[in-house]
Structure formats: C-alpha cells, structure tokens
N, C-alpha and C positions, 0 to 999 in steps of 0.2 A: 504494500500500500504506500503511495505515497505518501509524502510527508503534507500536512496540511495544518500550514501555521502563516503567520503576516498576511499576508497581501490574500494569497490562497484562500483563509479561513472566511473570507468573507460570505456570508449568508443570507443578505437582505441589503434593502437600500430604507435609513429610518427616515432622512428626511432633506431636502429638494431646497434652494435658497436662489430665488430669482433675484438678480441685482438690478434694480431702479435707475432709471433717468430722473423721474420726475414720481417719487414713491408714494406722495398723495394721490395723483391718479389713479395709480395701479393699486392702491390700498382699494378707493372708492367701487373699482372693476371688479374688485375679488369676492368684495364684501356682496355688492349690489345687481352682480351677475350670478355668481354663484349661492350665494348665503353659507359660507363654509362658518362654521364653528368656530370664533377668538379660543384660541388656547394662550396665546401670549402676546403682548404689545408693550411696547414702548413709545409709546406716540412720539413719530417723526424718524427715530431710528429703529423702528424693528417691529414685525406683524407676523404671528404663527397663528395656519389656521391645521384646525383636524381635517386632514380627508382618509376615510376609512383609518388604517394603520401608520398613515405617512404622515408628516407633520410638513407642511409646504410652508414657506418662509416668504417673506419679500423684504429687504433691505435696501436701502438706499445706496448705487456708485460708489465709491468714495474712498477708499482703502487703494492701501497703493498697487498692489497685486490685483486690485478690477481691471486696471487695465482703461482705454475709453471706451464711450458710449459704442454702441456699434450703428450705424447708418439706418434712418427710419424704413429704407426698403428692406431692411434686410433680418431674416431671422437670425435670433441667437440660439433658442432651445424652442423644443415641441413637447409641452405636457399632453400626456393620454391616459383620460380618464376614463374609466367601464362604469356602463351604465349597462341594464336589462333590455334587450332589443327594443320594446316600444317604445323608450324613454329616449332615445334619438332623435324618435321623430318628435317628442314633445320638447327635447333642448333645443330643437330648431325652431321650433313654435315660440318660445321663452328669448333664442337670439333676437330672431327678427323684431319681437315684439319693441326691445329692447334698443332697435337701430342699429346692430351690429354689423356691419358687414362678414357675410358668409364668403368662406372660399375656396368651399366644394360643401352644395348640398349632400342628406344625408344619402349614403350611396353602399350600396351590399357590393364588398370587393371580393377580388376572386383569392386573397386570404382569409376566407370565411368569416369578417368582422362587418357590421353595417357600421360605418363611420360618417362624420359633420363634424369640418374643419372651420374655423374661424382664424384673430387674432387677439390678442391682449391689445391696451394702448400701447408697449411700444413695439410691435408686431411679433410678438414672439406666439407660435402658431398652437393652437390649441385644436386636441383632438377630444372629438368625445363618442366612445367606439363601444359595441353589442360584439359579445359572439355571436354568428349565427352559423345555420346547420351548413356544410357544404352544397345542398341542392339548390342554399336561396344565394350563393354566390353569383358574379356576373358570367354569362355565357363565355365570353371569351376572355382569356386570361390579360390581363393588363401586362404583366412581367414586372409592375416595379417592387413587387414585393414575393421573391422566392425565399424558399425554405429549402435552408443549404443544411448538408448531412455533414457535422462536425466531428465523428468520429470516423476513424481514421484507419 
C-alpha cells in the first residue's frame, strides 16, 4: 500500500474563499440571490455562508498574494452547485426573475447532469446542475465534457 500522508491524505474540500473586487456587491448577490445561511461575518472584511457541508467565503482583494483584479470579461472560478433535477428549472425561474443574465439556459448535457449557467457580479461563472438518468441526456454528444479512465 502506498504511503498516504501530506498532500496525499487529502479527503474533502471544507471550504471555497472567492476574493472580491468590490465585496459589498458580491456580499448583497450571495445573500439576495441565493439566501445561503450567515455562518460568519465580519462586516466589510469577511462573509461565510453554509452550503450543504462546504463553508463558501467571500473576502475582499487585498493581501498581497491576491494578486490583481482579473479583467471584467473574464472568468476567475466556476462554482457548481447540485440541486434535485426540477429545481433547475425553478433557479432559472428565480434568475430571470431577479434580472440576471443567463449564459446557457437550463440544458440536459450528454454528461448526464441538467445544468443553468449564469455569473456573479464580477463574472465568475456559476453552475447550478441535477443529475439526471442517461436516457434524458442530449442526442448527440457535445465532446466538451468526457470521462477519461485514470487508471492505468
């Protein structure tokens, strides 16, 4: 058996930390798009919310290891959240209501998930994705998402 210690041992991911441009924004979006759970804040430097086991963060640029802003066209990260297959179609209901702009309705891919992609304010791209059975996938396969066999 191998040895399975540091880097290895890892067994979960506990929690996610989106770095802000403009962190009132994105507080007001998390808050008032989603309704996720206040687990912790610090108003103006620091907002954890519960989703399911994960703890998602938002903090404000600023540390010198952030690095800058990235470019408003451009993504930085894609959160993907599981929802129960009909409740895609009711986040899409809940986006639009909202004036979000959508940027792929919800859509059954031919990796068996129905997904409905949007953005956050500073466009960092938001999934919100259903298992579904392989029969309700699309007829013909897209290719951008294969399942590659890692063992070897």
């Amino acid at each position: 058996m191998d040895n399975i210690t540091g880097l290895n041992a890892i067994r979960s991911m506990d929690y996610v930390i989106v770095l802000c441009d403009d962190f009132e924004v994105m507080r007001r979006f998390y808050i008032d798009v989603f309704g996720f759970f206040i687990e912790d804040e610090k108003p103006g430097v620091w907002i954890g919310f519960r989703v399911g086991t994960l703890f998602l963060g938002l903090r404000p640029r600023g540390r010198p290891y952030d690095g800058p802003a990235v470019k408003k066209e451009t993504a930085s990260i894609q959160l993907s959240f599981r929802v129960p297959p009909a409740d895609v179609d009711i986040a899409y209901d809940t986006i639009q209501s909202k004036g979000i702009e959508v940027i792929e309705k919800p859509t059954n891919q031919d990796w068996a998930h129905r997904t409905l992609f949007f953005t956050d304010p500073e466009n960092n791209v938001i999934e919100i994705f259903a298992d579904i059975h392989p029969r309700e996938t699309i007829s013909a396969p897209s290719g951008n998402h294969e399942l590659v066999d890692s063992i070897g």
